[in-house]
N, C-alpha and C positions, 0 to 999 in steps of 0.2 A: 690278206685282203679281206673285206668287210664286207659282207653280200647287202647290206642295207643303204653301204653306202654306194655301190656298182648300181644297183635300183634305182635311188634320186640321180644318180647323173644322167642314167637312162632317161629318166622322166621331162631332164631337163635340156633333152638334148645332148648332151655334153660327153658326147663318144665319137669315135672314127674308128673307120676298119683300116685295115692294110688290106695293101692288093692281095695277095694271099687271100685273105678272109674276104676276099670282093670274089675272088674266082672260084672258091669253094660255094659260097650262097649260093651262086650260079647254079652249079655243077649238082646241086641237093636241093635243086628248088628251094629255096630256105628266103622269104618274103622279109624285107624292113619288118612289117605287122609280126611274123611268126620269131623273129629275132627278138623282139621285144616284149611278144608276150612271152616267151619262153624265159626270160633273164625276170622278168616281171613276177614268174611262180618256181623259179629257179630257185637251187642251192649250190653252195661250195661244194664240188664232187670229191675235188685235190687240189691241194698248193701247192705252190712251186717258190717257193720265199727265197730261194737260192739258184733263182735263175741269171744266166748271167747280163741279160739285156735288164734285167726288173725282175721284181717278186709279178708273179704269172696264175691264175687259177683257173680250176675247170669249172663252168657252171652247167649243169643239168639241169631243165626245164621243158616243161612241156609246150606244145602248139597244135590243134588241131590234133589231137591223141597222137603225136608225132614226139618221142625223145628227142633231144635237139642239144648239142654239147656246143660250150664256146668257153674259147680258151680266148681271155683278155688281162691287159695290165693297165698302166697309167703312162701316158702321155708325161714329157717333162712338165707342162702347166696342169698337171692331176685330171685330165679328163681321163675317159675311159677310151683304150684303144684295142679294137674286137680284132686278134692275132690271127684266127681263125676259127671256124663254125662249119661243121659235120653231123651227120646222123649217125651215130654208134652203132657200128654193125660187125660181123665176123670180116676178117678174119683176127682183127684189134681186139674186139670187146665182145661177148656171151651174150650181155643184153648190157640195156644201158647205165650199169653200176659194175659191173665185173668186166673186166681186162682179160683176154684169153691170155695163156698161158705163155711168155716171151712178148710180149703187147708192152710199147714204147710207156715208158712212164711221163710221158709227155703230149701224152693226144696222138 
C-alpha cells in the first residue's frame, strides 16, 4: 500500500470504516478530525500484503500529541476502508513503534 496515496483519498473523502473501527474510535475517543489528522502526518508502520481479505497496513500518526494506529485496506471500488483504529499501548506495544514481546503481528 502507498501512504501518499491512503492521504488523497482521505482528502477526498473516499474511506469507510467497519463497524469494528466505528466501535474502537468510540472506545479511544479517537474524533473523525483526529483520525484524519493522524493518517494526514502518518506513515506505514507495517504491511500486511498477504492478508487474506486484501493487502492491510498499519499507519502511525499523530493527533493532539496522541499516537493513533490504524489498520486499513481498499474497498472493492479502491477507496480506503479504516479496518480499525487504537491508541498503542501495553500490553500489545512498548510505545508506539515497538510490539511487546508475543504482540499479534496484526494490530
Amino acid at each position: 500500500m502507498d501512504i501518499e496515496e491512503i492521504k488523497g483519498k482521505i482528502k477526498q473523502d473516499k474511506y469507510e470504516f467497519s463497524f469494528h473501527a466505528e466501535k474502537e474510535r468510540y472506545a479511544e475517543d479517537i474524533t473523525m478530525s483526529d483520525l484524519e489528522t493522524a493518517i494526514s502526518n502518518g506513515d506505514i508502520l507495517e504491511d500486511y500484503p498477504e492478508e487474506p481479505r486484501g493487502p492491510t497496513c498499519l499507519i502511525l500518526g499523530y493527533s493532539q500529541n496522541r499516537p493513533i494506529h490504524i489498520v486499513c485496506g481498499y474497498t472493492p471500488i479502491k477507496w480506503i476502508r479504516i479496518v480499525t483504529v487504537y491508541i498503542p499501548k501495553l500490553p500489545k506495544w512498548i510505545d508506539e513503534r515497538t510490539r511487546a514481546k508475543g504482540g499479534k503481528s496484526n494490530a
